[in-house]
Structure formats: structure tokens, C-alpha cells
C-alpha positions in Angstrom: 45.5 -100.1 11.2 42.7 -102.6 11.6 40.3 -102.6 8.4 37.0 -104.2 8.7 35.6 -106.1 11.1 38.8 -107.1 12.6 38.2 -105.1 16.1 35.3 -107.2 16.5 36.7 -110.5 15.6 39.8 -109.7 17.8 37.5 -108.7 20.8 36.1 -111.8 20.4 39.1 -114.0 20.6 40.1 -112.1 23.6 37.0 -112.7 26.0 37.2 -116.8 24.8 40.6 -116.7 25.6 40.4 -115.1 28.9 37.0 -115.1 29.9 37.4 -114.3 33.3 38.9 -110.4 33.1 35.7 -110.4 30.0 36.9 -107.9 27.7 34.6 -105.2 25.5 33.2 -106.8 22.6 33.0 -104.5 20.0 29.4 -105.4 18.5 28.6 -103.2 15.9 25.4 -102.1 18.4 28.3 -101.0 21.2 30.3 -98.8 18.5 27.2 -97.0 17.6 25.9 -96.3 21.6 29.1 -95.1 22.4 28.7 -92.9 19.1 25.1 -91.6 20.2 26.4 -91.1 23.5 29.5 -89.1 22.9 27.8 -87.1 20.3 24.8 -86.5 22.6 27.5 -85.4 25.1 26.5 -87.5 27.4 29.8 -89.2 27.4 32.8 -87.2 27.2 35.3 -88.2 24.0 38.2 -89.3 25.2 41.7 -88.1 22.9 42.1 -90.4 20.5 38.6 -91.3 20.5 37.4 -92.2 16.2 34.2 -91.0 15.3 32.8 -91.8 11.6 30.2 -89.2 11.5 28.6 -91.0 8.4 28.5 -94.6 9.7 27.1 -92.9 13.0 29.9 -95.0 14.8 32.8 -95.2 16.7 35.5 -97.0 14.9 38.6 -99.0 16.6 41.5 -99.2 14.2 44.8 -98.6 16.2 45.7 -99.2 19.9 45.3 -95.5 20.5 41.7 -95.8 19.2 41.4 -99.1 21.0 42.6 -97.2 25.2 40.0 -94.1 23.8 37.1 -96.4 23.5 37.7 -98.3 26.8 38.6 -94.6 28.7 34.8 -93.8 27.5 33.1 -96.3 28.3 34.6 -96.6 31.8 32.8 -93.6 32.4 29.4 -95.7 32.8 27.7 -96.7 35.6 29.5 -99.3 37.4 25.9 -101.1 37.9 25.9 -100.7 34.0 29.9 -101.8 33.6 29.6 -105.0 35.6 29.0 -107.3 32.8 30.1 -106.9 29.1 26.7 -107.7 28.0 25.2 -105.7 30.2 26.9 -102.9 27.8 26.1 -104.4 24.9 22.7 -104.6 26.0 22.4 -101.3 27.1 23.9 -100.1 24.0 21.3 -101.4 21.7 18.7 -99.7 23.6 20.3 -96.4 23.4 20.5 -96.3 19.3 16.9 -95.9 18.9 16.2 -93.9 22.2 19.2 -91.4 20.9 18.6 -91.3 17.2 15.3 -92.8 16.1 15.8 -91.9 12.3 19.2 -93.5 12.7 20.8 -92.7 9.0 20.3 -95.0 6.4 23.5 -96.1 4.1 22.9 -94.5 0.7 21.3 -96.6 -1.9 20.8 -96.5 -5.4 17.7 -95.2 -6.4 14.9 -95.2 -9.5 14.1 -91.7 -11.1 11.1 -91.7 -9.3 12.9 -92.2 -6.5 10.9 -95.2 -4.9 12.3 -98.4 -5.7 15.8 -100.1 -5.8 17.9 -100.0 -9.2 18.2 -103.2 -10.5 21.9 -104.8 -10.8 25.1 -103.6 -11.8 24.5 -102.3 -15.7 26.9 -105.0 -17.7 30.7 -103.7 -18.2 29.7 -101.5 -21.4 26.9 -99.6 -20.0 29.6 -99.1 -16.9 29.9 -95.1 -17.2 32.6 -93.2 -19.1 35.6 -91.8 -18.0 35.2 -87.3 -17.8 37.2 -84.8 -19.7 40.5 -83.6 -18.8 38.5 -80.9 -17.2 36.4 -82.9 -15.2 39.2 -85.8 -13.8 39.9 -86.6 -10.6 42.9 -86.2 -8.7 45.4 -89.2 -8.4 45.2 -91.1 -4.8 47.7 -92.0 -2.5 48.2 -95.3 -2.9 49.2 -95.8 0.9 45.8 -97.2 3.0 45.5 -94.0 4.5 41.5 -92.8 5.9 40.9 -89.7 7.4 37.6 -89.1 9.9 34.5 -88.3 8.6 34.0 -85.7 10.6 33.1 -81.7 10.6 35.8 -78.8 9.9 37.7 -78.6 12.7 39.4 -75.7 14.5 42.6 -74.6 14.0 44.7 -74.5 17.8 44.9 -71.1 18.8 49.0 -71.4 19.2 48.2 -71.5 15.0 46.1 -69.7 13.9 47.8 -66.2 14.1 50.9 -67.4 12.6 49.0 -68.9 9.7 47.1 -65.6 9.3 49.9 -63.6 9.3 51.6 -66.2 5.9 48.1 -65.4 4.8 49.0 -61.3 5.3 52.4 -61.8 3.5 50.9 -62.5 0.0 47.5 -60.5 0.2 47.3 -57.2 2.5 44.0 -57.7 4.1 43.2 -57.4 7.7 43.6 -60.0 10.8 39.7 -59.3 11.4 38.5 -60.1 8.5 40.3 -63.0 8.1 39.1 -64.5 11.0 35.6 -63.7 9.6 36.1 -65.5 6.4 37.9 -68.2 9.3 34.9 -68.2 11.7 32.4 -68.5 8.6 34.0 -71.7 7.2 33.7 -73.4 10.5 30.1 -72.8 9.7 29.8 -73.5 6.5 30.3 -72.7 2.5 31.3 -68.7 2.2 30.9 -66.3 -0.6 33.8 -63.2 -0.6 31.9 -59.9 -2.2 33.9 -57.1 -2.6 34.9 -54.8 -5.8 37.1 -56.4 -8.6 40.9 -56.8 -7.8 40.7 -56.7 -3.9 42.3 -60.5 -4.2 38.9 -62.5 -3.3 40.0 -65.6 -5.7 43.2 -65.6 -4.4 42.3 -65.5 -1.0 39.5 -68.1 -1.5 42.6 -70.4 -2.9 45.3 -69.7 -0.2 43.2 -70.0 2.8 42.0 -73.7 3.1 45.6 -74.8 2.3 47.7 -72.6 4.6 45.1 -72.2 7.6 44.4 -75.6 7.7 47.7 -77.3 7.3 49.4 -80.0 9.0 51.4 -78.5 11.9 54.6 -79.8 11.2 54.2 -78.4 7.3 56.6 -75.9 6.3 56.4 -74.1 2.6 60.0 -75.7 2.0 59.4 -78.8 2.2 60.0 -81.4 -0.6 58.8 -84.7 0.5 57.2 -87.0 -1.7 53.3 -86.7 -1.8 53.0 -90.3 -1.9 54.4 -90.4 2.0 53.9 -86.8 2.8 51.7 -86.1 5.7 48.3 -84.9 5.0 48.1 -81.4 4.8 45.7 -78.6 4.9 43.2 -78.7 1.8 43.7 -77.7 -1.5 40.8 -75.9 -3.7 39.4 -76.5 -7.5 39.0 -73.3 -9.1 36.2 -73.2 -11.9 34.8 -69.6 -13.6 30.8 -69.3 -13.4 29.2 -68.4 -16.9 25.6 -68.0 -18.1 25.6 -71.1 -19.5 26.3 -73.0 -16.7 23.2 -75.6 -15.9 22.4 -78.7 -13.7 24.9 -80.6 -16.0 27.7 -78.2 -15.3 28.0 -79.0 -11.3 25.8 -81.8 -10.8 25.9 -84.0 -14.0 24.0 -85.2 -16.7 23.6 -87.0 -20.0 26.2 -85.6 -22.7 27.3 -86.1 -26.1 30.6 -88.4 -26.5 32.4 -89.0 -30.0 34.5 -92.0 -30.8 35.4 -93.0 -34.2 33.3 -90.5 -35.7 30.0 -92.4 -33.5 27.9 -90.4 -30.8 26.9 -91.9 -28.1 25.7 -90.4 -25.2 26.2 -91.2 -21.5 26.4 -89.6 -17.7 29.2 -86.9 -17.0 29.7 -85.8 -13.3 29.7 -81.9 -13.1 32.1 -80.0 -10.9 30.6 -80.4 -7.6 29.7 -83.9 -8.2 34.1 -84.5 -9.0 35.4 -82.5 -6.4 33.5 -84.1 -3.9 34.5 -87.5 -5.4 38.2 -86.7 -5.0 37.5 -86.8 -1.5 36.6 -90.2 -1.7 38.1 -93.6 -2.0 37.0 -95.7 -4.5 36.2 -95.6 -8.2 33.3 -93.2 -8.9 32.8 -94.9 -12.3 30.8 -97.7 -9.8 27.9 -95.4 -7.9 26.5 -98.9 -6.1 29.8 -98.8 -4.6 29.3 -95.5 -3.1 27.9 -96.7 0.3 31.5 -98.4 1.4 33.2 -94.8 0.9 35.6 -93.6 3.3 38.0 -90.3 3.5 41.2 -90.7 2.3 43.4 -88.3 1.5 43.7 -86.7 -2.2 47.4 -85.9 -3.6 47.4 -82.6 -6.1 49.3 -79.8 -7.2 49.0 -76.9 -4.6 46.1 -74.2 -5.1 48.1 -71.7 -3.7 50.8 -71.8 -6.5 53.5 -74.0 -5.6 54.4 -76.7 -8.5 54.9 -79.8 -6.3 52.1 -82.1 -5.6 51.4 -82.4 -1.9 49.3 -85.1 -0.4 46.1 -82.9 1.1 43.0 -83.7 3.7 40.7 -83.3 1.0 39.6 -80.9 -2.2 37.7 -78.0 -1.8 35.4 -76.2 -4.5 36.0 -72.6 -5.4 33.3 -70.6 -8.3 34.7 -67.5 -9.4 32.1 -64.7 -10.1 29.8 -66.7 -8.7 26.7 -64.7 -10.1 27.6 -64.6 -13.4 25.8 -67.9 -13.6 22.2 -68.8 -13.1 23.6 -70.8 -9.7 20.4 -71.7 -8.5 19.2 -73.5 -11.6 23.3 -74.8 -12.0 22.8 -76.3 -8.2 19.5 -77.9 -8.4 18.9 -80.1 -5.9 21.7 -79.6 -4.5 20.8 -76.9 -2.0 18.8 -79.2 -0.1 22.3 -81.1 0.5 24.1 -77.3 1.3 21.7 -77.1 3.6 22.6 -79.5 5.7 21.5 -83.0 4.5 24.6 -84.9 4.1 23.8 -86.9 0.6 23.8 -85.1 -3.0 21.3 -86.9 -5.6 23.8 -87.1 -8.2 22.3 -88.7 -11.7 23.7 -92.1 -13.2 22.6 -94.4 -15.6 19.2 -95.1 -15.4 18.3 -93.2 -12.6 20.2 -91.3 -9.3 22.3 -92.3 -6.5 22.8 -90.6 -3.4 27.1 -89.6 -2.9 27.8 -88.9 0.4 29.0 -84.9 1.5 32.0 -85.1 3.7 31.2 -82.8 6.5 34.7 -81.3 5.7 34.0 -80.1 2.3 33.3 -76.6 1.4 32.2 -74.0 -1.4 33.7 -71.1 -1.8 32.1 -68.2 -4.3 33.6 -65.1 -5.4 31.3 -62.4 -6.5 32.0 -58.8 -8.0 29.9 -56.7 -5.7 29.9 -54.1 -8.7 28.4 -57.0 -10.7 25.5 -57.5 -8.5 22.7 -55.1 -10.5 23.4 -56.2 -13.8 24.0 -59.9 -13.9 21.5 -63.2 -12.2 20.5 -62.7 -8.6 21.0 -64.5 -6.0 18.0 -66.5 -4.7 17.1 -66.2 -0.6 17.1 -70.0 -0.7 20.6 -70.0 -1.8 21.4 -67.1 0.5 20.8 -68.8 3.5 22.8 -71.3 2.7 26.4 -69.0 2.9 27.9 -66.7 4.8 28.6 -63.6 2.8 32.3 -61.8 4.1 33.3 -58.0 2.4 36.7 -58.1 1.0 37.0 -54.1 0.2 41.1 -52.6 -0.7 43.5 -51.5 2.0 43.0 -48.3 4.1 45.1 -45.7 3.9 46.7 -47.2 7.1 47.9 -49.4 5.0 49.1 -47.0 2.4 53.0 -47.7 2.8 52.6 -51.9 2.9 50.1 -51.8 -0.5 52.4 -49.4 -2.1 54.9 -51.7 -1.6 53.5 -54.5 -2.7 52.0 -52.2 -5.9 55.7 -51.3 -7.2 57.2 -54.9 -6.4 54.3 -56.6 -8.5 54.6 -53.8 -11.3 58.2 -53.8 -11.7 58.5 -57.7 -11.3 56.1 -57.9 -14.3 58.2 -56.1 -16.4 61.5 -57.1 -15.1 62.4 -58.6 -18.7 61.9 -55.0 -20.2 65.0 -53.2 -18.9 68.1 -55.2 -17.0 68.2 -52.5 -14.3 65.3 -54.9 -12.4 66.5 -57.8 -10.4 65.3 -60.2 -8.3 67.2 -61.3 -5.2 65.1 -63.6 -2.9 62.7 -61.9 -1.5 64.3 -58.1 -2.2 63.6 -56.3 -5.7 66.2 -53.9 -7.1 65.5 -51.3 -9.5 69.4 -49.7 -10.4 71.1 -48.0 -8.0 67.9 -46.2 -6.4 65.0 -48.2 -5.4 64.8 -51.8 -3.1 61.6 -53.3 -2.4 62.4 -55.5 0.7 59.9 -57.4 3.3 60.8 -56.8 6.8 60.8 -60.2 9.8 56.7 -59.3 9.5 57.1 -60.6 5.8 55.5 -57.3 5.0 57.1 -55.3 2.3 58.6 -51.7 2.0 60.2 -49.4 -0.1 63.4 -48.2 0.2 64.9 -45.0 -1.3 68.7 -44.9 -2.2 68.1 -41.5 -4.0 65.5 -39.1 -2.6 65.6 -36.9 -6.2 64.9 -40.2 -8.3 62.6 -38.8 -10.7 59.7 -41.4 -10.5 59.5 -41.0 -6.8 57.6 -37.4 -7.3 55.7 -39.3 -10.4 54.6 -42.2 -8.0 53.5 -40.4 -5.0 51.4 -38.3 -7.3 49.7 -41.4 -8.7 49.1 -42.8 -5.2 47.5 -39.4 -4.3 45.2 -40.1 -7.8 44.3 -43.1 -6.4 43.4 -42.6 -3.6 41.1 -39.7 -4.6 39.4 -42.2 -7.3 38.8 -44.5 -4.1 37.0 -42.4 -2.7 33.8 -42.7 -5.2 35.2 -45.8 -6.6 36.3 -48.7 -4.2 39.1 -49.8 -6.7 41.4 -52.6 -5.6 45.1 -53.2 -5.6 45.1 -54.9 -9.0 43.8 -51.9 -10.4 46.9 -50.1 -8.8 49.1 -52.6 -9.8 48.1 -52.5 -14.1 48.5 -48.8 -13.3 52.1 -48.7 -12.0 52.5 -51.3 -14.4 51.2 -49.2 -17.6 52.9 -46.2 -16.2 56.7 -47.7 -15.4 56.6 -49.6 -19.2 56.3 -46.1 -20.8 58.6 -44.1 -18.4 61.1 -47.0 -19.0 61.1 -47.8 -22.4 61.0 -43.6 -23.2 64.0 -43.4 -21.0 62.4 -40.2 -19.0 64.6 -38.4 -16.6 62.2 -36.1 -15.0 59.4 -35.8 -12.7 57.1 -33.5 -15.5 57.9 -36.4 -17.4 56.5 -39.5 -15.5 53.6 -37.6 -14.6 52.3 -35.3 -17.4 53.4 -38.3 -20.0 53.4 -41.5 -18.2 50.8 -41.2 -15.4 48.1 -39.6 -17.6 48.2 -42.4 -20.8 48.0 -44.9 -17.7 45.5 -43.9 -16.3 43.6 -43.3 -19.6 44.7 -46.4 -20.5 43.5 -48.9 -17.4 40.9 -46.4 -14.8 39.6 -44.4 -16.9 36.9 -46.9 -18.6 35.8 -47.9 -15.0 34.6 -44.2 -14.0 32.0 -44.2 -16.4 29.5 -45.5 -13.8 30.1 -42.8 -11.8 27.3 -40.1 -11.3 27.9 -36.4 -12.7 28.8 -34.8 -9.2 31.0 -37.5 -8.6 32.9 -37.1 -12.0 32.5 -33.4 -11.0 34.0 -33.2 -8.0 37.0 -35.2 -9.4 37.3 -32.9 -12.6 37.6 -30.0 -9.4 40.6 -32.0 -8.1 42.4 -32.2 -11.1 41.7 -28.4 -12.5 41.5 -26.0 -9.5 44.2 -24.5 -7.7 44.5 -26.7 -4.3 43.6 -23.1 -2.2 40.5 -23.1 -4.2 39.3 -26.6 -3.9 37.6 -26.5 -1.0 35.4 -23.4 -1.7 34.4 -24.7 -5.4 33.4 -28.3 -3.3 31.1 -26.5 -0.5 29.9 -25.1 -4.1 28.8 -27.9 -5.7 27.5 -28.9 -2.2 25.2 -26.1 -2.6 23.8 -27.0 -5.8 23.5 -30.9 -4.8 19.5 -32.3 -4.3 19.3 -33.5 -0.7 19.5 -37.1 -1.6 22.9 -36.7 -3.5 24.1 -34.7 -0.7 23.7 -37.5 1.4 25.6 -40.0 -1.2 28.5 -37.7 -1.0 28.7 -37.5 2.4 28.7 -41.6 3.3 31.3 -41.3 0.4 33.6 -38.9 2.0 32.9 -41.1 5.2 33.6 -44.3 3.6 37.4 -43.3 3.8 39.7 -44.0 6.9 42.0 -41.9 8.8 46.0 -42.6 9.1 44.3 -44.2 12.3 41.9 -46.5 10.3 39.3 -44.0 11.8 36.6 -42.6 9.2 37.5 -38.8 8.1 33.7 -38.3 9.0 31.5 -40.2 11.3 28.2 -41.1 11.2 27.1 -38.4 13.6 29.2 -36.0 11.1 27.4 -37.3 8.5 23.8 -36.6 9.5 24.8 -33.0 10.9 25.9 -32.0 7.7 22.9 -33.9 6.3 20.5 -31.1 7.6 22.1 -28.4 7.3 20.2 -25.3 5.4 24.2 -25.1 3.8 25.8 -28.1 4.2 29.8 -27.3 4.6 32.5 -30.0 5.1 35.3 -29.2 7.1 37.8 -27.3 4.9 40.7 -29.5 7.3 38.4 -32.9 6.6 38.7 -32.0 2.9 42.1 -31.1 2.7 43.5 -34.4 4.1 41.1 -36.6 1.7 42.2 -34.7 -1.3 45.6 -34.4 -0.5 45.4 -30.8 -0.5 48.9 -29.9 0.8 50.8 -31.6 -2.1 50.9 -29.6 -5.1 49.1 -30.4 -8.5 49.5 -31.7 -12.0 48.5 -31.3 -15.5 46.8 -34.6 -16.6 45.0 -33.3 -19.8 43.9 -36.5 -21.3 42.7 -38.2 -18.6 40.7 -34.5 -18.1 39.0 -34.6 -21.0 38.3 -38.0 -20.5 36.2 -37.3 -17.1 34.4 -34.5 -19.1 33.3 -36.5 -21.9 31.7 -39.1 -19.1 30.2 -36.0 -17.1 28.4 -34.8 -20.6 27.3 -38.3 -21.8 26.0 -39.4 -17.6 24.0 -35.2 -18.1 22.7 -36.4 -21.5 
């Protein structure tokens, strides 16, 4: 690899040496045509063909870089190809024409932002190191520079195996994955969706397994020093409502050494995770117009120990609105927006770093959340794409069960030695094996039909999935139940359905659901109190009931409830055509068959007293 100016002195000696077959010069006003050109698509780009999207250049470094560059520009006019300085000429004329605000390198700047810093500050004034919290990532020592250049695509030959490694450790749709897939092409993305339907996780795994190297494989244990770069890997920081400028930008802060203050400039989040992507010291901000990409070498996001050498760092905020983000971003929307430069603060004034068009945000937010804590500005709005991440469907219902017990009963493995682990297959005794098929998707297997907690979990499941219907609870919340549930049943040693279910299942879900119903309005906590207390002949008739009593607006919110909720065949139990038939009705009925398969109507019922008189103390404090 060729650093510097080298092409151009090498170019050089070639046309003095042989100036009869007059070789390209690569003048720096040749690099940038071809750039404006190619970019402009009036030239194709050729494979192998370097853009630096920040210099606004083409860059020759290797021999495959070197062919690229001659296979575009043979692609001029001959008239224009006769002469090398007829290029070079031409070249210099198309700069301006192409890009008349041709982008300036980033300079250090006053607070008022209008004249020139002056000089390096002397060694002491140089600014401090951060906090463990806030340090970079260690560098790859090998001179190793990655494109500036925007996100790019995964190949198609890819993309579905990745998303299906993606499907192995969180259930979630192909669809929406390529959503979330599609939107980070575009830009930063925020996943909404209710608690526990695995939007941090997600937000980690992604970047790194969708993006990797295509010769990366899970078991590989190279080390990161000469490891190809791979994928990217994310930084995961928690939003609060103390969060300010200082927090992701940076500002002035208190330092003690020796029992002295002093104060001086810490870089926030943003400002160090788009610094890892960098190469050289960020202690030196008049440095920062020389940057270049390199590669950053870290632990793994997605959970695996080993350091792997990555294409760059990503930014994750988890519960994204829990913190005043607009104020926290400041000026730094103007750069999400699309200006390539964040006005980071330094001693004595600002400095402009560089964005790498590569680099993203993702946010998490609660969707639950979104009433009670800071809004989101428009501003701030327009600047992501907002994807839905809501629990599995009942399509699912097998794969997510799966997954529940495996999670559950892995947790608590070191509670009873009847749990094992064997690769990727869970054992509980002689009766239960949680296995993933070739798909990498996981199912249960039943040794012994009559094992006393398979009656006991099927009639959670059931529970659940009536909860879901009024609240959108996510697999987490199935997994603390199971996990509540099995450490009781265990450690009490019970050898009977009645057991699990009247003991077990109702502390659990006392214990971990209950508390999250409270929101729920009285005919919702009614209608759930009906489930758990009629007969399951009677059900239907005390529902078109309470119907019956509904005002027509609440009729309505039942309704798109009952119609949130997807067949077997990811269909919705009633459609929107449904839903505004019933609407109008004088009587509004449900179909007694719609009802029957949402409620699980056909299976018989159980006694759960305390999470009963649980519901009815919500339903009398929501009527008060």
C-alpha cells in the first residue's frame, strides 16, 4: 500500500522515464475529476476503483487501485485522452463545474466560530485522557485504512443467511429485519416496541453479524491484531434524565488529582465512538483534518469474549427517551442530518471531527414509555427511521415456547442437577429436551406425555397469550415467568399438574405480570377477570355482555384489540372490515368461534385465586 503522495511521485518518474507511451500523472486535480465524475455518474466506477468520500478524491494505493483508475478514465473521449495534460487540464475544469462548494478540510475554529485558533496549546494544556467509561478502543497496529465511504449493501447471496443467524438468537420476522436492514442503509434507526421484545439486543447483534466479513465464521479464533475486518461492533450506553450536551457531545468537567481540581474538556459518547473510528490520537483535535478509517479492534457486542478486529464502532442508546435527547445532542442534529462534520468543543473553543459516512445510531425506546417520559422533537424525528419490534405471533407459538423453557430452565440450571447442558440441546431428567433443528430454531421434545409440568405450562402459555391480547408483553416477560414458576415447582418438589398450576403458576404470575396490568382500563381487567372465573361455555355470552354495556368508543378499543391478534396463519382473528361491522352494530356481537379460539376456549380452566384478587383490586382502584 502506497501512503501519501507516493502515486503521484511514482507517476512522475514514469512519464520522465518513458516519455513517449506518457503515462497518467496523478495530480491531485486528476484524482478529484475522476472523483466528481464517477460520483456524478458520469463515469462508471470501475471494481477496484478507491473513493475517499471525505477528501472528495480518488485515491491510488495498490496496483488493483492503480488498473481501476486507468479502466475509468479510458472511458473519456479519445479527443480528451490524446494527451496526459489534456486530462489534467480537463480535470481541473471539472472540480468547480461539478462541485462549486468543493468541501473544505476541517479546521479549528474560535467560539464564535470566525477566526482560526491560534497554535497548538503547550504540552500541559494538551487535553486529558477520559474515564474508563469514556476510552477508546485499542487500534490495530497493522497500517490498515478502510474507505470513507457510505454503508454499503450486503450481497444478496448474504443477506438471508445472515438473517436467518440473526433468527437463531432472537425470534423476530425475516420482514422486519430487512426493515430495520433497509433503514440503516438510510440512516440512524430507533427500534419502538413494548419492553422485552429484544430491541437492545437486536440493536447489538445486527451491525456485527449482517455486516460481517464474508469469509467470518462464529468459530473462529484468529488474532484481532491480523484478523480480517469484520462487520461492526456497537457501544451500548443507557439514556437518563440527566443526560446533557456534556454527556454525548463533551464539555468542561471537574478532574481531581492529588486532592487539586482542575477542570478540562471530556469527549461525550458520541464524540468517542466516532473517534474510535479514526486513526490518530484524539487528545490532538488540529490533527483531526489528516484522519483516515482504520479499523477498530474490540470485544464483540454480540456477546462473544474474544476481541475481533471490526470496520468500525457503532453507537447504541438504550431507552432512548428517557433522556432530554434533543438538548443531550445539541448541535449535533445538524450533523445527523446530513452534514458530515460534528462541532465537538475543545480547549478554547470547537473543532469540527469528521462523521464517517459509515457510522450509525441506534435508539431503543419503550413504546409503553412514550406518554410519560421527554418527547421526541420533529427535528429529531426526521432524522431516524422508526421500525416496530412487537413479540412473536401465535405462528410462532411452538419456536418462542421453546426458546421461553430453554432460557428459563438454563437460568436456573444450578438449582436442581436434573438440568444439563449438552451443546446446543437442554435436558431436563428423563422427560423434556429442548433441541434446535438444521434451521437453528428450537423445539421441545416430550419423552413423557403425563410429565406433570407439561399441563402446568400449556396453561401458562394459554394465560399469556390472553394477557397479550390487551397487553403486548414480550418474551422476556414469558421468560421471568417460566422462570418464577419452574424455581417453585422445583425446589417444592411438586408431582402434579394441580400443583404447578394452582401453586406455581399463580405466585408467578403475581409475582412478575401482575404489576404491569395496572395500566389496563376496567373492561380490559374485566374481561380478563371473565376468563379466569366463568365456566368456558359461559364466556362468550358474559363477553357479548359486557359488550353491551361498553360506550361506543371503548367498544371500538376492544375490537382493534381482539384484532391486533394473529391467526395460526399470521392472519388477524378479525379484520378491519370485521372490525367496523361490529363497530355499528345497534348490539355489537363477536363471533362466539372468533372468541373461542382467542381465549382458548376449548381447553379447560384453572383456579388462580391470587392472581384473581389481584385483577380485582386494579379493576376497583382504575373505577375509583
Amino acid at each position: 500500500m502506497l501512503p501519501g503522495n507516493t502515486a503521484l511521485l511514482i507517476s512522475l518518474l514514469a512519464f520522465w522515464l518513458n516519455d513517449t507511451a506518457r503515462p497518467i500523472i496523478y495530480y491531485l486535480s486528476t484524482c478529484e475529476g475522476l472523483f466528481e465524475l464517477v460520483t456524478a455518474e458520469c463515469l462508471l466506477a470501475p471494481t477496484g476503483l478507491y473513493l475517499d468520500y471525505y477528501r472528495r478524491k480518488a485515491l491510488v494505493q495498490t496496483a488493483i487501485e492503480h488498473n481501476a483508475f486507468q479502466e475509468a478514465l479510458r472511458s473519456l473521449p479519445p479527443s480528451i485522452r490524446l494527451d496526459p495534460f489534456n486530462i489534467e487540464r480537463f480535470m481541473y475544469w471539472v472540480v468547480p463545474e461539478l462541485n462549486p462548494k468543493k468541501q473544505q478540510s476541517p479546521t479549528v475554529i474560535d467560539v464564535d466560530n470566525t477566526d482560526i485558533l491560534a497554535p497548538t496549546p503547550p504540552q500541559d494544556k494538551i487535553l486529558k485522557e477520559q474515564p474508563s467509561s469514556f476510552v477508546a478502543g485499542v487500534r490495530d497496529p497493522a497500517p490498515v485504512t478502510l474507505p470513507f465511504s457510505p454503508l454499503q449493501p450486503v450481497a444478496k447471496a448474504f443477506l438471508e443467511q445472515r438473517i436467518h443467524e440473526v433468527q437463531r438468537q432472537i425470534l423476530l420476522d425475516e420482514s422486519v429485519i430487512r426493515r430495520i436492514y433497509h433503514a440503516l442503509l438510510a440512516g440512524h434507526v430507533i427500534l419502538t416496541g413494548p419492553p422485552g421484545t429484544g430491541k437492545t439486543e437486536l440493536a447489538r447483534l445486527l451491525p456485527e453479524i449482517l455486516w460481517k466479513d464474508e469469509e467470518s465464521t462464529e468459530e473462529a479464533d484468529v488474532p484481532s491484531s491480523t484478523s480480517t475486518p469484520t462487520g461492526y461492533t456497537a457501544r451500548l450506553v443507557t439514556a437518563t434524565d440527566e443526560w446533557s450536551v456534556c454527556t454525548l457531545i463533551g464539555g468542561i468537567a471537574p478532574q481531581s488529582k492529588g486532592g487539586v481540581i482542575s477542570y478540562s474538556i471530556q469527549y461525550g459518547y458520541l464524540t468517542t465512538t466516532i473517534l474510535n473510528n479514526w486513526s490518530k490520537d484524539y487528545r490532538k483535535p488540529e490533527e483531526w483534518k489528516f484522519l483516515y478509517r482504520v479499523p477498530v479492534t474490540l470485544e464483540s457486542s454480540s456477546g462473544q469474549s474474544a476481541s475481533q478486529t471490526f470496520r468500525g464502532q457503532w453507537l447504541i442508546i438504550d431507552e432512548f427517551n428517557r433522556a432530554p435527547i434533543d438538548l443531550a445532542l445539541g448541535e449535533a442534529l445538524t450533523a445527523l442530518g446530513g452534514k458530515n462534520d460534528l462541532l465537538v468543543p475543545i480547549e478554547g473553543g470547537s473543532a469540527e471531527l469528521p462523521i464517517s459516512p459509515d457510522f450509525r445510531i441506534i435508539g431503543t425506546l419503550n413504546s409503553f414509555d412514550r406518554n410519560y417520559l421527554n418527547q421526541i422533537s420533529e427535528a429529531l424525528k426526521r432524522r431516524f427511521t422508526f421500525v416496530e419490534i412487537l413479540p412473536p405471533t401465535r405462528k410462532h407459538r411452538s419456536a418462542e415456547q421453546a426458546i421461553v423453557l430453554y432460557k428459563a430452565l438454563e437460568r436456573i440450571s444450578h438449582l436442581s442437577d436434573m438440568i444439563s447442558v449438552a451443546e446446543d440441546t437442554l435436558f431436563w431428567g428423563e422427560g423434556i429436551a429442548i433441541e434446535a433443528d438444521d434451521a437453528g430454531l428450537y423445539g421441545i421434545v416430550w419423552f413423557d406425555d403425563q410429565h406433570p409440568f407439561r399441563e402446568a405450562f400449556e396453561a401458562a402459555w394459554r394465560m399469556l397469550e390472553v394477557i397479550r391480547i390487551y397487553r403486548q408483553l414480550g418474551t422476556a416477560q414469558a421468560i421471568s415467568l417460566l422462570q418464577h414458576m419452574l424455581i417453585e415447582g422445583i425446589l417444592q418438589e411438586y408431582s402434579t399438574p394441580q400443583a404447578w398450576i394452582e401453586q406455581a403458576l399463580d405466585a408467578a404470575l403475581c409475582d412478575t405480570l401482575a404489576d404491569q396490568l395496572q395500566v389496563l382500563l376496567p373492561d380490559e381487567i374485566e374481561v380478563l377477570l371473565l376468563y379466569l372465573t366463568q365456566e368456558r361455555t359461559a364466556f362468550s355470552e358474559a363477553y357479548q355482555q359486557l359488550l353491551a354495556r361498553l360506550t361506543p368508543s371503548r367498544v371500538y378499543g376492544q375490537l382493534l384489540s381482539l384484532g391486533s391478534i394473529n391467526t395460526m396463519d399470521d392472519q388477524p382473528f378479525l379484520s378491519d372490515a370485521e372490525i367496523e361491522q361490529i363497530a355499528v352494530q345497534d348490539k355489537p356481537e363477536v363471533p362466539s368461534t372468533k372468541l373461542a379460539a382467542l381465549f382458548h376456549l376449548a381447553q379447560p380452566a384453572f383456579p388462580l385465586r391470587q392472581f384473581t384478587r389481584r385483577l380485582r383490586t386494579f379493576k376497583a382502584e382504575r373505577a375509583l
